[in-house]
N, C-alpha and C positions, 0 to 999 in steps of 0.2 A: 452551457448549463453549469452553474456553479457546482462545488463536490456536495456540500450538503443537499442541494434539492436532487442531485441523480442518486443521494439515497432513499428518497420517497421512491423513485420509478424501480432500486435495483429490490426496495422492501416487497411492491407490488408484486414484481416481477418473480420474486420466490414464495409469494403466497397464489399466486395461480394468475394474478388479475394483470391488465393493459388496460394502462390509462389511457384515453382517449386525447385526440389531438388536441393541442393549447392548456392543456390538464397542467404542467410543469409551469405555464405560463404567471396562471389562478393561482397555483400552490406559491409561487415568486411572490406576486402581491399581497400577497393574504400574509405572508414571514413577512413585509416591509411594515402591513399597516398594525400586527402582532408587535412587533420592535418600538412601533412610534407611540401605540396607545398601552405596552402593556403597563409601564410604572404607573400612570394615570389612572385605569380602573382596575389595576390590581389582577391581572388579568392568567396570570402563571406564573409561577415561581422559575421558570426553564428563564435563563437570563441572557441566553446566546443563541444565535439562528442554528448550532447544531444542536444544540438542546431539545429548541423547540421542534425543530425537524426529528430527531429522535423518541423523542420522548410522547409527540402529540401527532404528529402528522401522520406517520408510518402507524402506531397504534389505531389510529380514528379508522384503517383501514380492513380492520382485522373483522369486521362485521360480514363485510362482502365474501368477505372467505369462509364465514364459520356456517353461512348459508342462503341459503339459492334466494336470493328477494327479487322476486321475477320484475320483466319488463314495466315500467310505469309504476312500482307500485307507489302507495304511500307511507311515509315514516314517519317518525315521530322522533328530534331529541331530545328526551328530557335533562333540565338542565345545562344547557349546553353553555354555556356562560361565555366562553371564549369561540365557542361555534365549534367544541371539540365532542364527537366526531362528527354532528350534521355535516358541517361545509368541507371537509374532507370528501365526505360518502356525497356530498352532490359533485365535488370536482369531479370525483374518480368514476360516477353514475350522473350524468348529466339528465338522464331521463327521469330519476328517478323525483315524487314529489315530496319535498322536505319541510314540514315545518318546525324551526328553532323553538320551545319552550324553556323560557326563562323567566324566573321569579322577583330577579333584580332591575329596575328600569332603568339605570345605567348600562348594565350589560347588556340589557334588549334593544337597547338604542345604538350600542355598538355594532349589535347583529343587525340590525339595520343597513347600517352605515356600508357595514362588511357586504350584504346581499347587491348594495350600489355600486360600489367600488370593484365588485368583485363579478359583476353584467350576470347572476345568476338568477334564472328565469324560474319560477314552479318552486321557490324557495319563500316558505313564510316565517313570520315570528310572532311570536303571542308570549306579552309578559302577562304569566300566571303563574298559582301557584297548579304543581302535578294532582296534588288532596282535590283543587276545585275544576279543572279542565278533564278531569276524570270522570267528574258527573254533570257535562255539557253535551248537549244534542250537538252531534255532527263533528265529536270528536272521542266520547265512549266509543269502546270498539269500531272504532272506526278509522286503523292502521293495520297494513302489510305487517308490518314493522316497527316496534317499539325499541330504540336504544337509547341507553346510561352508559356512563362512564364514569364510576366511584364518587357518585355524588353520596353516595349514602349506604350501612351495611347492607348485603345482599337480600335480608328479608323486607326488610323498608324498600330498599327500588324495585324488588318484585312487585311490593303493594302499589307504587306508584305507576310501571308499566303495565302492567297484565291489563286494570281497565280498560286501557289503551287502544288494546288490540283483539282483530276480531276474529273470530274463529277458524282456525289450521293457520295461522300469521305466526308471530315468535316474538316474546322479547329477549335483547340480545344485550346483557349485561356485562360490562368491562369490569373486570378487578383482578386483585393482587392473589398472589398466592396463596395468602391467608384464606381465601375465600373457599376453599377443597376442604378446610376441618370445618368449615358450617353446610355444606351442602346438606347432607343428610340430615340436621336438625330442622332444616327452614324449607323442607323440600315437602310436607305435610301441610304448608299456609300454601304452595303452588299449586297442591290438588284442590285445596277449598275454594280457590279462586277462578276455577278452570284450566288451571297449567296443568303441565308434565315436564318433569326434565328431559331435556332430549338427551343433552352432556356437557359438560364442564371441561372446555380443552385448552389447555392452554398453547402460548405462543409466544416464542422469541420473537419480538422485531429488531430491524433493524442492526446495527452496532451495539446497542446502549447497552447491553446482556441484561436488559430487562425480563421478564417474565410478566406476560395478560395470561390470567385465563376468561375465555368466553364460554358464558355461562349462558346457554339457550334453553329457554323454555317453551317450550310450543303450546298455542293455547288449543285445548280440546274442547272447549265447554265453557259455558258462558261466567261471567263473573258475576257473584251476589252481591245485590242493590249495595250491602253494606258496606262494599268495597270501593275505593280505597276512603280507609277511615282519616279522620282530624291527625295531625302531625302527630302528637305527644302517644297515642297510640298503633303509628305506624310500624309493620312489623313485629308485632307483637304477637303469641300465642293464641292468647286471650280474644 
């Protein structure tokens, strides 16, 4: 095992979780075909296999830790572009059913490529936007499990996830530290939507002396029709 990929298993291994067997395998392929396609579609600015092992791989895992997403469930990632955290959270939960949402069909076509490449079963992709897949039968509220990873400020990917997901499920929202001086303004669009904050905790991973905080919302109650609205009013008061 290379040093960089035993920090995926030593990152797991202090957030509580075990990867399961050939997990280190998937995580190898996944850094090779990362390295070959990313100048191509633009795909991360991390430029080195310990980069991207720091900075994306060990992050994408911090979901599984911040809460219990039972046996089988179903997820959702929105915006997954580079498949960060989906195909993480399927290596590390093989059971678990994933599907990749992405808006760009270059990248969706990647995540394609990545699902062949990478033998991952119960793993889908839908290039959409989040505004329109949000008010599609048989994908409104209908996730375990909604997670983002700093696609967008914290009140706009609430608006994006919450639809998502169906009631006592969570969205499980990746971001920066900056995101603790917005919580209590944008935490009043979570109740109109059916959320609750459960907490906002953050996490070292890894080496990188990064800082996530995972920012979980549990949904109690259903979300109104008129959620989630057109882009240009995403996250918005109003």
């Amino acid at each position: 095992m290379s040093p960089d990929l035993a920090l995926v298993e030593a990152s797991a291994s202090a957030m509580g979780l075990r990867l399961p067997a050939g997990a280190i395998e998937r995580f190898e392929r996944y850094l090779t075909e990362l390295l070959r396609w990313r100048e191509r579609l633009n795909l991360t600015a991390a430029a080195t296999a310990t980069e991207i092992v720091t900075a994306h791989f060990t992050e994408s895992l911090i979901p599984l830790a911040a809460w219990a997403i039972g046996e089988g469930s179903r997820a959702i990632d929105v915006g997954s572009g580079a498949g960060f955290p989906g195909i993480p959270l399927k290596i590390a939960r093989p059971d678990l059913r994933i599907v990749l949402l992405e808006a760009s069909r270059r990248r969706a076509a990647f995540l394609e490529h990545l699902r062949s490449v990478l033998e991952l079963d119960d793993l889908d992709v839908e290039w959409a936007r989040a505004e329109d897949l949000g008010r599609r039968a048989g994908f409104r509220e209908g996730f375990a499990v909604a997670v983002e990873r700093a696609v967008a400020k914290i009140a706009a990917s609430a608006e994006l996830c919450l639809p998502l997901v169906q009631r006592d499920g969570a969205a499980i929202l990746l971001k920066g530290p900056a995101v603790m001086r917005e919580i209590g303004r944008v935490s009043p669009l979570f109740m109109r939507m059916g959320g609750a904050l459960e907490r906002a905790q953050p996490w070292e991973v890894g080496v990188s002396g990064r800082t996530t905080v995972a920012v979980v919302i549990r949904k109690v109650g259903d979300t109104p029709e008129e959620y989630p609205r057109r882009a240009a009013r995403l996250g918005s008061r109003a």
